[in-house]
PyMOL commands that place a pseudoatom at each C-alpha (Angstrom):
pseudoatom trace, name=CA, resn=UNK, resi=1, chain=A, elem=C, hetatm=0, pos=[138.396, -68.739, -105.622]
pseudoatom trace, name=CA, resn=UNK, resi=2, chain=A, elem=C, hetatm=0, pos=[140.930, -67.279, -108.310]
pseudoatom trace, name=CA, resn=UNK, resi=3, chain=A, elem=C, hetatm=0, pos=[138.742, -66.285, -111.492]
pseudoatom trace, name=CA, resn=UNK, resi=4, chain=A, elem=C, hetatm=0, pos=[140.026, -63.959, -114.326]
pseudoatom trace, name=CA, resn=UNK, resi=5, chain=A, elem=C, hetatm=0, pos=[137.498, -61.174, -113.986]
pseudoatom trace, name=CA, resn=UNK, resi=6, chain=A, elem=C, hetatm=0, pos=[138.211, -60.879, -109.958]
pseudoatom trace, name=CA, resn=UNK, resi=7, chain=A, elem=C, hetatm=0, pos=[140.409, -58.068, -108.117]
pseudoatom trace, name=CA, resn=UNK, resi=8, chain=A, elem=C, hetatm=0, pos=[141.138, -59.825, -105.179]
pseudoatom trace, name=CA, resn=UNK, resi=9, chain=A, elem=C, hetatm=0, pos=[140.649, -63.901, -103.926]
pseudoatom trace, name=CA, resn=UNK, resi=10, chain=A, elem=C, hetatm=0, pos=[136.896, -64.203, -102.703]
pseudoatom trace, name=CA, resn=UNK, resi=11, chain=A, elem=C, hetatm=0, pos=[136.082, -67.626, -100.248]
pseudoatom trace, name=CA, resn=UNK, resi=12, chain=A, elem=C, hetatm=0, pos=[132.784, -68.774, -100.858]
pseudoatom trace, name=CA, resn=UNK, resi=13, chain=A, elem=C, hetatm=0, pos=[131.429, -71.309, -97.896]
pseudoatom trace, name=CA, resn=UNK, resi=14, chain=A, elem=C, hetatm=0, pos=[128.667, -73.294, -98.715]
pseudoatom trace, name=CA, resn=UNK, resi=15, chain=A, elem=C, hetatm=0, pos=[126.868, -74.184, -95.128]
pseudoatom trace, name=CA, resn=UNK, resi=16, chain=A, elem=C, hetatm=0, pos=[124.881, -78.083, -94.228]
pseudoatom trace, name=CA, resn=UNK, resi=17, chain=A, elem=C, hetatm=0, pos=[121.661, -76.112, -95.731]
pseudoatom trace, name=CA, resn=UNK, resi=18, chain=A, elem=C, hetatm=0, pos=[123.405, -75.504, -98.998]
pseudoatom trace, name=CA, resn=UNK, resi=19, chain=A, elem=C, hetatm=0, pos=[123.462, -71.822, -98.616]
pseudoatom trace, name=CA, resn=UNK, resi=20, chain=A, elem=C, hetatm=0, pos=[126.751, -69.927, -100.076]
pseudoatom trace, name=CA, resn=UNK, resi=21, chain=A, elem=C, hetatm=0, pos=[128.056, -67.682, -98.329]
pseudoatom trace, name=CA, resn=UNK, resi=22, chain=A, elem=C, hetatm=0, pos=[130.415, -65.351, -100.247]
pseudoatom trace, name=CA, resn=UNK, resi=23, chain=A, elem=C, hetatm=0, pos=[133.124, -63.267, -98.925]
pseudoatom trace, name=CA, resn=UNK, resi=24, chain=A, elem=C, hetatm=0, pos=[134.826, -60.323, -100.856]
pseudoatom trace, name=CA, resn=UNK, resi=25, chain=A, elem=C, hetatm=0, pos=[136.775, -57.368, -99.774]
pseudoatom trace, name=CA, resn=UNK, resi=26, chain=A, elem=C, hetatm=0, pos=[135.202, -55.539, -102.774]
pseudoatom trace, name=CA, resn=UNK, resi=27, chain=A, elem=C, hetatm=0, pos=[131.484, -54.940, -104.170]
pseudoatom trace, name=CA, resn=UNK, resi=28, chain=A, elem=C, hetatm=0, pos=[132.260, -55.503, -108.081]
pseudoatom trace, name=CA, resn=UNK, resi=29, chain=A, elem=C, hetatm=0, pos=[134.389, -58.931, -106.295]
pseudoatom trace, name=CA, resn=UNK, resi=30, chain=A, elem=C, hetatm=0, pos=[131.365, -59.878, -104.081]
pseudoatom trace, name=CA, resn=UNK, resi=31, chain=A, elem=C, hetatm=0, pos=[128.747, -59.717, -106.842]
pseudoatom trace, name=CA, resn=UNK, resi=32, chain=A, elem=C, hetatm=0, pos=[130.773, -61.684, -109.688]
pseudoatom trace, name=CA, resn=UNK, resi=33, chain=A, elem=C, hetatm=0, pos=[131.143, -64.443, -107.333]
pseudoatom trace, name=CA, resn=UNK, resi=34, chain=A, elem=C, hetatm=0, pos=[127.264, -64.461, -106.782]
pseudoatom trace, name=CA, resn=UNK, resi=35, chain=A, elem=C, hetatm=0, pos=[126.741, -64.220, -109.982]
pseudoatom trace, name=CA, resn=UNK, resi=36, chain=A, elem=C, hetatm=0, pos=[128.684, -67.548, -110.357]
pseudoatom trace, name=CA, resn=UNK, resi=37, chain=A, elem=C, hetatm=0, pos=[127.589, -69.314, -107.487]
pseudoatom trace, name=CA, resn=UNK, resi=38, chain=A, elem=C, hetatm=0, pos=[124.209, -68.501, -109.154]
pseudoatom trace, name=CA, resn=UNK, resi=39, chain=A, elem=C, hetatm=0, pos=[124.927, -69.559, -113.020]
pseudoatom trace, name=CA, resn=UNK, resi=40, chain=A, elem=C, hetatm=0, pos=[123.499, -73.223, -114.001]
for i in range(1, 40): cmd.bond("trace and resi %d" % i, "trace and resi %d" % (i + 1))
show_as sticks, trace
zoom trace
């Protein structure tokens, strides 16, 4: 994922149970994304 806002590229896998699964190499990275995958 490339998103103005983000330091570095962050992969977010979303497994057969429809959990994401968000990878980061930074904290403030990691939680945007969540925040995100979480938005309606």
């Amino acid at each position: 994922m490339h998103l103005s806002g983000l330091e570095n590229s962050v992969d977010i896998l979303i497994d057969r149970a429809g959990v994401p699964h968000i990878y980061a190499r930074s904290t403030p990275d990691l939680l945007f994304a969540q925040g995100y995958v979480q938005a309606p």
